[in-house]
C-alpha positions as CSV (number, residue, x, y, z in Angstrom):
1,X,-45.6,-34.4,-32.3
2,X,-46.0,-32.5,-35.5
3,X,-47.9,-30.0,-36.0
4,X,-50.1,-32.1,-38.8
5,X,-50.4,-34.6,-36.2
6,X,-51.4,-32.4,-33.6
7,X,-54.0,-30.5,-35.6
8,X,-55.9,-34.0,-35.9
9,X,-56.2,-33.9,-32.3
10,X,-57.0,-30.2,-31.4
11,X,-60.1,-28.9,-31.4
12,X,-60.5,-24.8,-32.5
13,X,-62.2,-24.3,-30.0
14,X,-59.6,-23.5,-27.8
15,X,-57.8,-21.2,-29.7
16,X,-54.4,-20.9,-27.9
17,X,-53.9,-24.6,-28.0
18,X,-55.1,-25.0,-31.4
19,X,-52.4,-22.0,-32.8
20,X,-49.6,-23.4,-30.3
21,X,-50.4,-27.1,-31.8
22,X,-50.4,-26.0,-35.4
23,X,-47.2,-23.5,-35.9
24,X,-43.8,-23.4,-34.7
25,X,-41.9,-20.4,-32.9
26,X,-39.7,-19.3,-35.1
27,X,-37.4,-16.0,-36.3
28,X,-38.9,-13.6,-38.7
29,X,-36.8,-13.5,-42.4
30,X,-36.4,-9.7,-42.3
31,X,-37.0,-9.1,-38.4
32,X,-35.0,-11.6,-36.5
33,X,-35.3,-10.1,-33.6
34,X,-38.7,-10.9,-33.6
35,X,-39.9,-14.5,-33.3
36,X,-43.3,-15.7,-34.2
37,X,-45.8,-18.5,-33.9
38,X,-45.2,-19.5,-37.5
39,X,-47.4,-22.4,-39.5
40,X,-45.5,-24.6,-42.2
41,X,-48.0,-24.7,-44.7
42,X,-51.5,-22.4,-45.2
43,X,-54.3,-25.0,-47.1
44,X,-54.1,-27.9,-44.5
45,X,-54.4,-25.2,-41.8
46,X,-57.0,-23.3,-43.6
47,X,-59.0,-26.5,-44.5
48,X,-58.9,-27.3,-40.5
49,X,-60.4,-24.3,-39.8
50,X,-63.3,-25.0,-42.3
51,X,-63.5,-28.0,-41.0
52,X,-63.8,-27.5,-37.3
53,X,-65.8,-24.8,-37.4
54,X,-68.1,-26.2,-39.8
55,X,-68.0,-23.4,-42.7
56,X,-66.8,-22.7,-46.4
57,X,-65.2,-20.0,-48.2
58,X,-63.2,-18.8,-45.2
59,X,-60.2,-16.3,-45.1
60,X,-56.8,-18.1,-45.5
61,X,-55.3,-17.8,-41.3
62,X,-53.5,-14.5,-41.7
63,X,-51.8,-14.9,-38.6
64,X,-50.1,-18.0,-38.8
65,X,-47.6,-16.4,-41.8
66,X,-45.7,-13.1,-41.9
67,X,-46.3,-11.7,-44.8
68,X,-44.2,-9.2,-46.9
69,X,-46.0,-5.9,-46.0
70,X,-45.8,-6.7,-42.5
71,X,-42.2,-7.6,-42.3
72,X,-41.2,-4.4,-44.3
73,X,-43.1,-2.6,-42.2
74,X,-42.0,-3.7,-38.5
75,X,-38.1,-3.5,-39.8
76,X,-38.8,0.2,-40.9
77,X,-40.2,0.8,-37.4
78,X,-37.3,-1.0,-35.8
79,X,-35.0,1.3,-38.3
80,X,-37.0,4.1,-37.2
81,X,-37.9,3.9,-33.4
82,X,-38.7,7.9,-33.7
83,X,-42.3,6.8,-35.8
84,X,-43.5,5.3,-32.6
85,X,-41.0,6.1,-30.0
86,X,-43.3,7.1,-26.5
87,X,-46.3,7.0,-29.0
88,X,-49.6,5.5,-28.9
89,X,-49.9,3.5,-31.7
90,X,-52.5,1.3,-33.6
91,X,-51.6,-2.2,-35.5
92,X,-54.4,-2.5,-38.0
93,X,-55.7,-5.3,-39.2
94,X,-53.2,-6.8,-37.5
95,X,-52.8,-10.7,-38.2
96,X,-49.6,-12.1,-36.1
97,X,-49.2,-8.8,-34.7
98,X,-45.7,-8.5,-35.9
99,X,-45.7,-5.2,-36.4
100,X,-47.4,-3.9,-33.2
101,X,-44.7,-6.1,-31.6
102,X,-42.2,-4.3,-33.2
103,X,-43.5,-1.1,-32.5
104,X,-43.2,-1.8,-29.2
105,X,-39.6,-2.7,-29.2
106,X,-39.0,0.5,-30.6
107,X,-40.1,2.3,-27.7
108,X,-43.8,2.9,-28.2
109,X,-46.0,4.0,-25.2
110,X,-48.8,1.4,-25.8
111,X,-49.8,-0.7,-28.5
112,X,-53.5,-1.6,-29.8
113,X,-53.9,-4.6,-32.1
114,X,-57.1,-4.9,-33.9
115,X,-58.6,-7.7,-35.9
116,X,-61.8,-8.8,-37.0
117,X,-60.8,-12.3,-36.3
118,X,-60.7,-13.6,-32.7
119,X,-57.3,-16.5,-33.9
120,X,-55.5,-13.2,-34.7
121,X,-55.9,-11.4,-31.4
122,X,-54.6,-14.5,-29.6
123,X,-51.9,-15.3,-32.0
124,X,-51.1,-12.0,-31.1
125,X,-51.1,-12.0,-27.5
126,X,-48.9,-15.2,-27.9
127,X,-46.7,-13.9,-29.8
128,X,-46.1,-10.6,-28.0
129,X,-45.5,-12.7,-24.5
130,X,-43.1,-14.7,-27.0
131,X,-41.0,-11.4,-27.3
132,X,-41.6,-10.2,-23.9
133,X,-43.8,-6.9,-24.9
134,X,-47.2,-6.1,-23.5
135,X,-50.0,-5.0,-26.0
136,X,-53.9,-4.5,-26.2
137,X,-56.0,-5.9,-28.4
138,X,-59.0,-4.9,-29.9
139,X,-61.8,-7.3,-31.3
140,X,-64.5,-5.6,-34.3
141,X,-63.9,-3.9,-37.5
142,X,-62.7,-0.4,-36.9
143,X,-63.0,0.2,-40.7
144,X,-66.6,0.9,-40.1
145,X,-67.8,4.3,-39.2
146,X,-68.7,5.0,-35.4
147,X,-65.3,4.4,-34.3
148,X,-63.6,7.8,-32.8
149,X,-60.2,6.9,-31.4
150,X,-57.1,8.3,-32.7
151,X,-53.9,6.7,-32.1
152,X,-50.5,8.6,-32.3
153,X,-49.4,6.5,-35.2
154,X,-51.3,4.0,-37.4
155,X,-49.7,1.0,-38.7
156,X,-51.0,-1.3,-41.8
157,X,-49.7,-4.0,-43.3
158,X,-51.0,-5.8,-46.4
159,X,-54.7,-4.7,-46.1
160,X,-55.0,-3.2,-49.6
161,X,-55.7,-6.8,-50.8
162,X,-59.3,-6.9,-52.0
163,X,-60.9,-4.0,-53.4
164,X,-64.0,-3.2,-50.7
165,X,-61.6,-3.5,-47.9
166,X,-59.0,-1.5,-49.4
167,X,-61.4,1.4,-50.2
168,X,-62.4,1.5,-46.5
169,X,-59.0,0.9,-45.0
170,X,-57.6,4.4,-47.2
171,X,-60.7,6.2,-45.8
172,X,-60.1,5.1,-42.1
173,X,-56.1,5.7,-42.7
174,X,-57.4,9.2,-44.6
175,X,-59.7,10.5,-41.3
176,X,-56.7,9.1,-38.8
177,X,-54.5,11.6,-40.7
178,X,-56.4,14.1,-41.1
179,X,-56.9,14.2,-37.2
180,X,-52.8,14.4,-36.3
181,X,-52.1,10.3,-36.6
182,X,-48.7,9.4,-38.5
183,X,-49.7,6.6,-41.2
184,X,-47.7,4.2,-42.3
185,X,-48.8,1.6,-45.0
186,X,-46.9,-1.8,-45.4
187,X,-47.6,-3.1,-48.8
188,X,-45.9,-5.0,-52.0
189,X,-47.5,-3.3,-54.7
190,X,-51.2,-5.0,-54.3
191,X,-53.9,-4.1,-56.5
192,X,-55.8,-2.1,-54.8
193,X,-53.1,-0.2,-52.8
194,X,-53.5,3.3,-53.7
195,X,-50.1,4.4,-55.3
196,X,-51.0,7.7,-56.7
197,X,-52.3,9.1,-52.9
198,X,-49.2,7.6,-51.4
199,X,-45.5,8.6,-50.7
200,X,-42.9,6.0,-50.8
201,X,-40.3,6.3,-47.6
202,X,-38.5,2.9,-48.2
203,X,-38.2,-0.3,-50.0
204,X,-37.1,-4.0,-49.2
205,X,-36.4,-7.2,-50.3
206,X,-38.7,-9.5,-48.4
207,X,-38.8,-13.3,-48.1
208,X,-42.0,-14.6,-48.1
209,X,-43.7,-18.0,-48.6
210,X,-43.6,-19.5,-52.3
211,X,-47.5,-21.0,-51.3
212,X,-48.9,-18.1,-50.6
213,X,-46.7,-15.1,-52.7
214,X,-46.0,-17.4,-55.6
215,X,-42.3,-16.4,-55.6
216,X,-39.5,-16.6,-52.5
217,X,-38.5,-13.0,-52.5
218,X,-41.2,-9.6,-52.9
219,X,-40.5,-6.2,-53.4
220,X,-42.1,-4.4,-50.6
221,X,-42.4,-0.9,-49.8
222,X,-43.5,1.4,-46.6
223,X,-45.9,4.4,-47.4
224,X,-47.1,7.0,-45.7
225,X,-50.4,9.2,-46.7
226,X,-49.2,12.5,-49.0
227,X,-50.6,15.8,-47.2
């Protein structure tokens, strides 16, 4: 059955079937050893959602697509095992959790996922059994203040895409940093990332998805917080 067909059949509110029924596993353009619970296309998948859970104006399913900040950054961690090598490390905001995945087949102690949306965290659990790695995930917005952990390293990709988010995500990265936590920031140059606070460790070519990028390859770079 394809996964158009399926989606007419599966309700969201089982969210394991509903992300098995609507992507396929497949290879990851600039990571292939990872493989990931992939969707074809984003509006019929994102109109679903609407649909089934009865709301407008939702966010497009991050976690069905890897997108180019996360792919740079989980092929600089696989380049680089020694950024999370026996480390405890945080995916944030972490959509497919491809790069927590890839953290952890770098050689990373232990790997905590967070996203604010509950599809993410399961996409991400199915995809880490997918490449046969064990991670945690974490549910709520750690953006917001109260929250005191500190991870070895701190991984983000693509979450400098709207301006309030952005501005909270460099001041959680900022206080993660200050504390001893080694940033790294997975981004393509998006409006709100902030260049000027940044230093630039590597660059790639990434493939991406024409529907959602509006081109087939983006120039992406990894980051890190200047000190």
């Amino acid at each position: 059955m394809s996964p158009e067909a399926a989606s007419a059949h599966t309700p969201i509110g089982d969210p394991e079937t509903f992300i098995r029924s609507n992507t396929r596993l497949r290879q990851v353009p600039l990571v292939p050893e990872i493989s990931l619970h992939l969707a074809d296309e984003a509006v019929p998948l994102w109109h679903q959602t609407e649909e089934e859970l009865g709301a407008t104006g939702l966010p497009p399913p991050f976690w069905a697509f890897a997108w180019a900040g996360g792919q740079a950054l989980a092929r600089y961690v696989l380049d680089h095992p020694e950024t999370v090598r026996g480390k405890r490390v945080l995916d944030l905001a972490s959509g497919s959790g491809l790069v927590g995945i890839a953290a952890m087949k770098a050689g990373a102690h232990s790997v905590d996922v967070a996203d604010i949306d509950a599809f993410a965290l399961c996409a991400a659990r199915l995809n880490a059994a997918a490449n046969a790695v064990a991670i945690s995930t974490m549910a709520g917005n750690l953006l917001k203040a109260g929250h005191d952990a500190v991870w070895d390293s701190v991984l983000a990709g693509d979450i400098f895409y709207e301006r309030d988010t952005a501005e909270q995500a460099f001041a959680f990265l900022s206080r993660q940093a200050d504390r001893g936590s080694a940033v790294l920031i997975g981004d393509p140059g998006r409006t709100y990332l902030p260049k000027d606070k940044l230093l630039q460790l590597a660059e790639y070519r990434v493939p991406v998805t024409r529907e959602l990028e509006d081109m087939d390859i983006k120039k992406t770079a990894v980051w890190t917080i200047k000190r």
